[in-house]
N, CA, C and O atoms as a DFTB+ gen file, in Angstrom:
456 C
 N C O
     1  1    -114.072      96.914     -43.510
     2  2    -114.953      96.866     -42.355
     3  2    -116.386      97.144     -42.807
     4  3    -116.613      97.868     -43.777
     5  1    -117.476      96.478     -41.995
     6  2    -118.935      96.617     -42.389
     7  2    -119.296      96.849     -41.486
     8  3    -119.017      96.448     -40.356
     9  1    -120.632      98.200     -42.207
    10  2    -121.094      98.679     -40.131
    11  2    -122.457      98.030     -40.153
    12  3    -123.448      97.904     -40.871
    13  1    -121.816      97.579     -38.613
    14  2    -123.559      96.964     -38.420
    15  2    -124.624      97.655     -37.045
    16  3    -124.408      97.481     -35.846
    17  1    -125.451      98.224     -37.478
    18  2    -126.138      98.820     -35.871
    19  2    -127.298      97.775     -35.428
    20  3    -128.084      97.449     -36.317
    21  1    -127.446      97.316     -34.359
    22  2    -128.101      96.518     -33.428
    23  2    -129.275      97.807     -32.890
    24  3    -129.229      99.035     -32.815
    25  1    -130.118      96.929     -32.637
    26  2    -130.769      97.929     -31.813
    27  2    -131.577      97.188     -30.967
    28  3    -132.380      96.357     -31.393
    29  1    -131.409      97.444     -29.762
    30  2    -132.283      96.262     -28.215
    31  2    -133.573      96.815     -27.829
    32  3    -134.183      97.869     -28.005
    33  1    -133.758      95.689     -27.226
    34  2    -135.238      95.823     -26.676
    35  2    -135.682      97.595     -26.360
    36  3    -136.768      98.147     -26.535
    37  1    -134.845      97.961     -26.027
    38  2    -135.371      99.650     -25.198
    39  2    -135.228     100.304     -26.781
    40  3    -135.454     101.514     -26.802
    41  1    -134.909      99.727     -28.030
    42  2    -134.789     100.711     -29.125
    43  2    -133.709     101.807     -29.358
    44  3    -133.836     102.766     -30.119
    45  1    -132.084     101.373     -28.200
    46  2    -131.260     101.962     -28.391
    47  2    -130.350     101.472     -29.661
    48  3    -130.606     100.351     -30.100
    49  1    -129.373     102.180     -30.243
    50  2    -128.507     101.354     -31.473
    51  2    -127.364     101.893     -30.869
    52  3    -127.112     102.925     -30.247
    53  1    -126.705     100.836     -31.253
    54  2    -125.086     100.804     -31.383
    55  2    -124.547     100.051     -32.182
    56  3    -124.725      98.854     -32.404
    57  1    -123.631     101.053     -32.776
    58  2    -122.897     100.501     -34.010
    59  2    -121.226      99.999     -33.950
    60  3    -120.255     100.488     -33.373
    61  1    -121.367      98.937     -34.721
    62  2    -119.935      98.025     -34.506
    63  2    -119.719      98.007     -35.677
    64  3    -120.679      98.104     -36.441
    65  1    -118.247      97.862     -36.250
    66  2    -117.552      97.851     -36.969
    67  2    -116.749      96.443     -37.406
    68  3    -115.613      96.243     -36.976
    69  1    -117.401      95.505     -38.269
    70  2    -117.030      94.375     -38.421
    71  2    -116.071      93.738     -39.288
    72  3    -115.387      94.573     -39.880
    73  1    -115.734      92.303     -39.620
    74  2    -115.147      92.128     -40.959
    75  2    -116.420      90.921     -41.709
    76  3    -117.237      90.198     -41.138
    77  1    -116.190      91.076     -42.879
    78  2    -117.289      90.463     -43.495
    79  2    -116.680      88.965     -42.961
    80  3    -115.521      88.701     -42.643
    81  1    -117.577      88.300     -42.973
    82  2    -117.739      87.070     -42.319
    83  2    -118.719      86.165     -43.106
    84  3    -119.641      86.506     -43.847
    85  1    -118.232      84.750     -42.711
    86  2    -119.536      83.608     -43.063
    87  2    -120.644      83.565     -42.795
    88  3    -121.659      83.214     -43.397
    89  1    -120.334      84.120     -41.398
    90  2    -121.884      84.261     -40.565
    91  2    -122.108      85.511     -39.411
    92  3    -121.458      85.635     -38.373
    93  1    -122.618      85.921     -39.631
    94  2    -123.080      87.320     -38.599
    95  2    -122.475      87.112     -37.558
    96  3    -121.659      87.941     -37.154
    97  1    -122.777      85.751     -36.755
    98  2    -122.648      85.193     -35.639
    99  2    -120.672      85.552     -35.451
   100  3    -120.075      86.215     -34.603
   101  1    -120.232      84.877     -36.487
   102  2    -118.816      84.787     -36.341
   103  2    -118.275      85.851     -36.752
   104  3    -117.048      85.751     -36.759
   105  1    -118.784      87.150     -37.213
   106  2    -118.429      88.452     -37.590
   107  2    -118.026      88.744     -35.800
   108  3    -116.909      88.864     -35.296
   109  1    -119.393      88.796     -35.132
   110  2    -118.938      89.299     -34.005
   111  2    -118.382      88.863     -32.816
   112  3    -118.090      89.664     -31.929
   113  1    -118.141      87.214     -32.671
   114  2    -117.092      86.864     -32.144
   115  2    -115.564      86.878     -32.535
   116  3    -114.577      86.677     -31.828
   117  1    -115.677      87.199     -33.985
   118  2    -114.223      87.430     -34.466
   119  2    -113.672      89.132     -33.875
   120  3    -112.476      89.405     -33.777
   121  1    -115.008      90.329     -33.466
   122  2    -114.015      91.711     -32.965
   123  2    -114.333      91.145     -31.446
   124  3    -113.856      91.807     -30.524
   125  1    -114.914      90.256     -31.198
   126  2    -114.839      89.993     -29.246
   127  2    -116.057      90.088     -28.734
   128  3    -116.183      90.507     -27.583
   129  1    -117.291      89.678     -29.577
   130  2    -118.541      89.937     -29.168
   131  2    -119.297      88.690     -28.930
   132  3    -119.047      87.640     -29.521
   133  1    -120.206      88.830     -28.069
   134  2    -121.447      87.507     -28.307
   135  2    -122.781      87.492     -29.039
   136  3    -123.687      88.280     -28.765
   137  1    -122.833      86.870     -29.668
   138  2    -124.431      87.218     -30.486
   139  2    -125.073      86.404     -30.072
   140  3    -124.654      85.250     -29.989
   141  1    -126.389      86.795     -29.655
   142  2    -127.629      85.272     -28.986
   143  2    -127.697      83.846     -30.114
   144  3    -128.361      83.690     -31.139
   145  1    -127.004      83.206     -29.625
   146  2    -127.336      82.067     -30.332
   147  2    -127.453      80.231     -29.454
   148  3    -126.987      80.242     -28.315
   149  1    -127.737      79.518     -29.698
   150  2    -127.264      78.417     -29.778
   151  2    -127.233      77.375     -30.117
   152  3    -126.681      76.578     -29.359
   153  1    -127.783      76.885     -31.361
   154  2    -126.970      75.699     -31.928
   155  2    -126.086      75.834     -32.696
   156  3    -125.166      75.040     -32.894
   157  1    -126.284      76.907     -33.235
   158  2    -125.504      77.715     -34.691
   159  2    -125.707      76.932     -35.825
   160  3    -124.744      77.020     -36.587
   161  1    -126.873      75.966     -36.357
   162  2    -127.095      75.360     -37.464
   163  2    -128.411      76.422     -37.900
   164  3    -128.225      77.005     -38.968
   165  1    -129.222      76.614     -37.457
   166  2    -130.432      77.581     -37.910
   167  2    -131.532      76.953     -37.379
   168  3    -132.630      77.302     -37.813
   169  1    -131.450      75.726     -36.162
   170  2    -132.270      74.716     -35.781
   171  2    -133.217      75.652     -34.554
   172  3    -134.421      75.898     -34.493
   173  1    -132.263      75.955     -33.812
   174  2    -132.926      76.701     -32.094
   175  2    -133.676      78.274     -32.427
   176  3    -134.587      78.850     -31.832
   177  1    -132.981      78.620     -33.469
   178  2    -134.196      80.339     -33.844
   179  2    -133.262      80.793     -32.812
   180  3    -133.795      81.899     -32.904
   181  1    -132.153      81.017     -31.700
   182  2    -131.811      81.705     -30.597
   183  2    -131.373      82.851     -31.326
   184  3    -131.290      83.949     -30.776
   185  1    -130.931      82.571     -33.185
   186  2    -130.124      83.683     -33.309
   187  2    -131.032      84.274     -34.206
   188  3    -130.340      85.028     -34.889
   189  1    -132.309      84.355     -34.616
   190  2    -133.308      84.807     -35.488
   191  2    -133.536      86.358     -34.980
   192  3    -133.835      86.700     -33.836
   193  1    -133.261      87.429     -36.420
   194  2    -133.257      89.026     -36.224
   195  2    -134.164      89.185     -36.775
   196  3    -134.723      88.369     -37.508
   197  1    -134.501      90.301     -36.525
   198  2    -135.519      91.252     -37.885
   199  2    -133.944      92.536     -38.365
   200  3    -133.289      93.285     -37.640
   201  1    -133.875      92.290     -39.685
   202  2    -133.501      93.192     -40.854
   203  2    -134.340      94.353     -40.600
   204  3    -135.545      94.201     -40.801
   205  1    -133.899      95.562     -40.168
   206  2    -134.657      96.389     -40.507
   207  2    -134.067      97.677     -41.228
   208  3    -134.603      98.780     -41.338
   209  1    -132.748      97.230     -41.720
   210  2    -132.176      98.121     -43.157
   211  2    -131.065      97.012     -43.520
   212  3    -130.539      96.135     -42.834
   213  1    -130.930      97.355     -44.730
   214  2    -129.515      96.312     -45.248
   215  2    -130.080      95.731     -45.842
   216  3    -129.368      95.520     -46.823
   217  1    -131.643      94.897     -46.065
   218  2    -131.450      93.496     -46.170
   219  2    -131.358      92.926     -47.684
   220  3    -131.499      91.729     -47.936
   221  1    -131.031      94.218     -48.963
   222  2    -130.387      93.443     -49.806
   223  2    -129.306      93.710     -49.978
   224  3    -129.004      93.938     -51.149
   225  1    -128.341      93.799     -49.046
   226  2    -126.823      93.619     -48.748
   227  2    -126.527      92.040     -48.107
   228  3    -125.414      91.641     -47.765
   229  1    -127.711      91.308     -48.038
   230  2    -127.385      89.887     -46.895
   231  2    -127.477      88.933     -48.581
   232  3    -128.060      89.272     -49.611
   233  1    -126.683      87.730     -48.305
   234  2    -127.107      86.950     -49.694
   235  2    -128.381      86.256     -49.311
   236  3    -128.727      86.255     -48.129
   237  1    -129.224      85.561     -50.395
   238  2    -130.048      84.847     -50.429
   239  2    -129.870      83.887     -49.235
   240  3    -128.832      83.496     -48.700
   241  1    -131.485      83.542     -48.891
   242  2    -131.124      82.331     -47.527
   243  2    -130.978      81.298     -48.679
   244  3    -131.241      81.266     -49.882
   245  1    -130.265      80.208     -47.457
   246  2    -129.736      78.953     -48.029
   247  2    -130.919      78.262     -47.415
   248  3    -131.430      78.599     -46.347
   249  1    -131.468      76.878     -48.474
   250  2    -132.150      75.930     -47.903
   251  2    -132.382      75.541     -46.719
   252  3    -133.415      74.873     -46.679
   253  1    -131.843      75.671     -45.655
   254  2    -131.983      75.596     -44.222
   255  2    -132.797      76.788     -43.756
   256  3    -133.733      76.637     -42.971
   257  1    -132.518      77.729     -44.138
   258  2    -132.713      78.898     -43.649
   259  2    -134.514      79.332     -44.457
   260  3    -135.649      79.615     -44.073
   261  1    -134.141      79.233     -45.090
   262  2    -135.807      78.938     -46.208
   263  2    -137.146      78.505     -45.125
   264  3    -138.163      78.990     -44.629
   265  1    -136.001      76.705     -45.180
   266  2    -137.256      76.333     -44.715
   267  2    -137.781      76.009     -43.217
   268  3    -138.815      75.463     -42.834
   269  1    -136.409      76.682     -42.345
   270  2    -136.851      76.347     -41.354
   271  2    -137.701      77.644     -40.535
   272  3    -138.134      77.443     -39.401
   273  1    -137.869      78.821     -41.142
   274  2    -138.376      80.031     -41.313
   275  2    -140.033      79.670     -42.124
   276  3    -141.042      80.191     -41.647
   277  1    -140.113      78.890     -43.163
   278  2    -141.345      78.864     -43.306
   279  2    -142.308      77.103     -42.300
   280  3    -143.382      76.576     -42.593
   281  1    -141.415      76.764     -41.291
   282  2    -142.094      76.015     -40.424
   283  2    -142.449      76.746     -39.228
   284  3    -143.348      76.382     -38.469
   285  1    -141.669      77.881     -39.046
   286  2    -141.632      78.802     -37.935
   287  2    -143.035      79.739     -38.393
   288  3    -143.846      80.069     -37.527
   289  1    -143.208      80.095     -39.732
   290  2    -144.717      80.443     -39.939
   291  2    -146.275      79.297     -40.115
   292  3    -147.469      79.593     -40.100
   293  1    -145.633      78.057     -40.260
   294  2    -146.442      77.125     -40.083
   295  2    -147.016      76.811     -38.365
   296  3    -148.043      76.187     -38.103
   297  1    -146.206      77.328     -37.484
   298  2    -146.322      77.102     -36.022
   299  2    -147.213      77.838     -35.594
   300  3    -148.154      77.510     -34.872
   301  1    -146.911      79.093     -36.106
   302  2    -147.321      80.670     -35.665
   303  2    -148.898      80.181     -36.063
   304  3    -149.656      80.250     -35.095
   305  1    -149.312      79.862     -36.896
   306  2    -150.195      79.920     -37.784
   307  2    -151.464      78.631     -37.253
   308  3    -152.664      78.794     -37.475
   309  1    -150.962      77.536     -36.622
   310  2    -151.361      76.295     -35.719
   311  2    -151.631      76.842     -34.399
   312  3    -152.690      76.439     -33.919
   313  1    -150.950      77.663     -33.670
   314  2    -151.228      78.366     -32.647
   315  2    -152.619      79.448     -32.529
   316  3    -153.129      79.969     -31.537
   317  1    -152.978      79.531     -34.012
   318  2    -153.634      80.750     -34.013
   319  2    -152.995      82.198     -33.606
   320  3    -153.648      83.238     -33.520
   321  1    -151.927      82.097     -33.427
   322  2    -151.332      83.503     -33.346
   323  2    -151.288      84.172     -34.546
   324  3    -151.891      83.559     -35.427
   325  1    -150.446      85.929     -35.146
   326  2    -150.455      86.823     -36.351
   327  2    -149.907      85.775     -37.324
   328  3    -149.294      84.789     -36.918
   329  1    -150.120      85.990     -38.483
   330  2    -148.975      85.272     -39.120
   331  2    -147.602      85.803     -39.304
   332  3    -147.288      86.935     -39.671
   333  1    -147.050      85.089     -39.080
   334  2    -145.385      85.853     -39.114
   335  2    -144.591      85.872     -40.549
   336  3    -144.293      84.942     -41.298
   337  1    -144.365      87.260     -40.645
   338  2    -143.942      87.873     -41.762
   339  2    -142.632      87.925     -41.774
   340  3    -142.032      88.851     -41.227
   341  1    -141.839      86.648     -42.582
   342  2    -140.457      85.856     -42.246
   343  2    -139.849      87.124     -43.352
   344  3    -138.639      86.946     -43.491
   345  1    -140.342      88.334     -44.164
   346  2    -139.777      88.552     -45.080
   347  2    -138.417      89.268     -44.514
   348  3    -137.433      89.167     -45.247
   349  1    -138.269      89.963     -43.316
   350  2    -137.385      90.672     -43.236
   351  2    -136.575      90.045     -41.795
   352  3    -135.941      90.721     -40.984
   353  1    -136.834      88.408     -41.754
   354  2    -136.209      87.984     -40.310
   355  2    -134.430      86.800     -41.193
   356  3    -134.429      86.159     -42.244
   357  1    -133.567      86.943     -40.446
   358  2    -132.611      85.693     -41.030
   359  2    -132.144      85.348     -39.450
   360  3    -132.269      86.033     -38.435
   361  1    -131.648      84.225     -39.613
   362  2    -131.011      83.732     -38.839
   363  2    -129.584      83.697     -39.061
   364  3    -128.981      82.969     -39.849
   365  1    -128.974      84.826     -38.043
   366  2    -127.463      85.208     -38.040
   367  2    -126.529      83.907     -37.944
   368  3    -125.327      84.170     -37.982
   369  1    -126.793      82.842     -37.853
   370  2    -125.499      81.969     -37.920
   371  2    -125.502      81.587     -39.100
   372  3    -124.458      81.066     -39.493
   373  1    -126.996      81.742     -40.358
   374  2    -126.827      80.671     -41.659
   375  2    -126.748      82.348     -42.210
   376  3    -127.568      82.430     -43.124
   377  1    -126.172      83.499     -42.026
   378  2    -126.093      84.663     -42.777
   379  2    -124.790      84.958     -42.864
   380  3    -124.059      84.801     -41.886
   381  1    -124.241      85.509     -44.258
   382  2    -123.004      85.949     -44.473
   383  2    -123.359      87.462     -44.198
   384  3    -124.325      88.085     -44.639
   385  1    -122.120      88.010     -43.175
   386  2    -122.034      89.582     -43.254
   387  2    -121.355      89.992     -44.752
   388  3    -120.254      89.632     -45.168
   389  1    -122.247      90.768     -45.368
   390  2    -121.276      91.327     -46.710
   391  2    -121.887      92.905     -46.509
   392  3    -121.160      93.470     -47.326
   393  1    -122.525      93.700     -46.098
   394  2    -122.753      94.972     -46.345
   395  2    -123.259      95.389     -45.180
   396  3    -123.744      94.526     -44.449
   397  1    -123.263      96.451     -44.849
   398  2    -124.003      96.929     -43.845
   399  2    -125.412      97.221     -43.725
   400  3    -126.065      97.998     -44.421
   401  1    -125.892      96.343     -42.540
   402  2    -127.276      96.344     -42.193
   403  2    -127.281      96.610     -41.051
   404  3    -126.275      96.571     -40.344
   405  1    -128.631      96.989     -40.596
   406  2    -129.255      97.378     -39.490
   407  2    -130.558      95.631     -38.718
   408  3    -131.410      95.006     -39.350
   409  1    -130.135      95.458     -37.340
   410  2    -130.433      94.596     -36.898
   411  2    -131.027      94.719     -35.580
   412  3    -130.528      95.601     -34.881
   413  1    -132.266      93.837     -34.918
   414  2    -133.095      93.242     -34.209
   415  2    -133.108      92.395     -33.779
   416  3    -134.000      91.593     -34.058
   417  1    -132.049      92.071     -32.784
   418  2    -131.607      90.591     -32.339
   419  2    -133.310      90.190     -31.315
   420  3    -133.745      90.942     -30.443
   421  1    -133.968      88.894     -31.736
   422  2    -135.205      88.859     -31.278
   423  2    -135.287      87.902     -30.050
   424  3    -136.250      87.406     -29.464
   425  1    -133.766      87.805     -29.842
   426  2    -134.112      86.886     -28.357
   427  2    -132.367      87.502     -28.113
   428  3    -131.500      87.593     -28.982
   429  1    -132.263      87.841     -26.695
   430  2    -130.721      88.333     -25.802
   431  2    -130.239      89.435     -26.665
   432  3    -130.700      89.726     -27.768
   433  1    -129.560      89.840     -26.233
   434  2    -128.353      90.893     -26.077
   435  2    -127.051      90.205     -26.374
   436  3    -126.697      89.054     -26.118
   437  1    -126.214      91.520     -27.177
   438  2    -124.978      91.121     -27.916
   439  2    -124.287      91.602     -26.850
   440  3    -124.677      92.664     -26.365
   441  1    -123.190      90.960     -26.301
   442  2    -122.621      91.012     -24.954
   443  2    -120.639      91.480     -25.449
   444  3    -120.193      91.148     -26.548
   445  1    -120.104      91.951     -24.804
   446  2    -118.715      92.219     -24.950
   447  2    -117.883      90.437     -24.203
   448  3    -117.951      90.256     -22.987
   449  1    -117.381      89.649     -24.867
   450  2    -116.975      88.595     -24.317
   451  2    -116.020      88.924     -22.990
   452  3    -115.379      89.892     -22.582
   453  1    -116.188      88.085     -22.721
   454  2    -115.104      87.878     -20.861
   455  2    -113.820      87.706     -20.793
   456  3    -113.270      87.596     -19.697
């Protein structure tokens, strides 16, 4: 089992107890959970976190994940908005759970399924 603590908008954590998985995403629908997502390719950002411990327990991003993170700072950056500092963000569907990290789901709430 790998512990993973979430922590939501109000800055509360709760910690779940997972099995390592292909993808974050499917870690926590495999104990009965929902993680914000939806395309599950790394296309929509629905499932994009901030790492804010663990994050050299996650493997290297894969080419998808690379580069669709440095178009997401190309946007930021066209907008004139901060520049966005992709160093500590992954997108939980192209991430393997292997160790325990600490997480920032940056869009919804991880929900108990129905």
């Amino acid at each position: 089992m790998i512990r993973v603590i979430l922590i939501d908008a109000q800055n509360n954590r709760t910690t779940y107890e997972l099995n390592q998985s292909p993808s974050i995403i499917n870690a926590f629908e495999d104990a009965g959970y929902t993680y914000p997502h939806g395309c599950r390719v790394g296309v929509c950002g629905s499932c994009l976190s901030e790492v804010t411990e663990g994050i050299e327990n996650l493997p290297p991003r894969d080419f998808i994940e690379q580069r669709r993170l440095e178009e997401l700072q190309a946007e930021e950056r066209r907008q004139g908005s901060r520049d966005l500092d992709a160093t500590h963000l992954r997108f939980c569907c192209r991430t393997a759970l292997t160790g325990p990290v600490t997480l920032r789901p940056l869009s919804g709430t991880v929900r108990k399924k129905k």
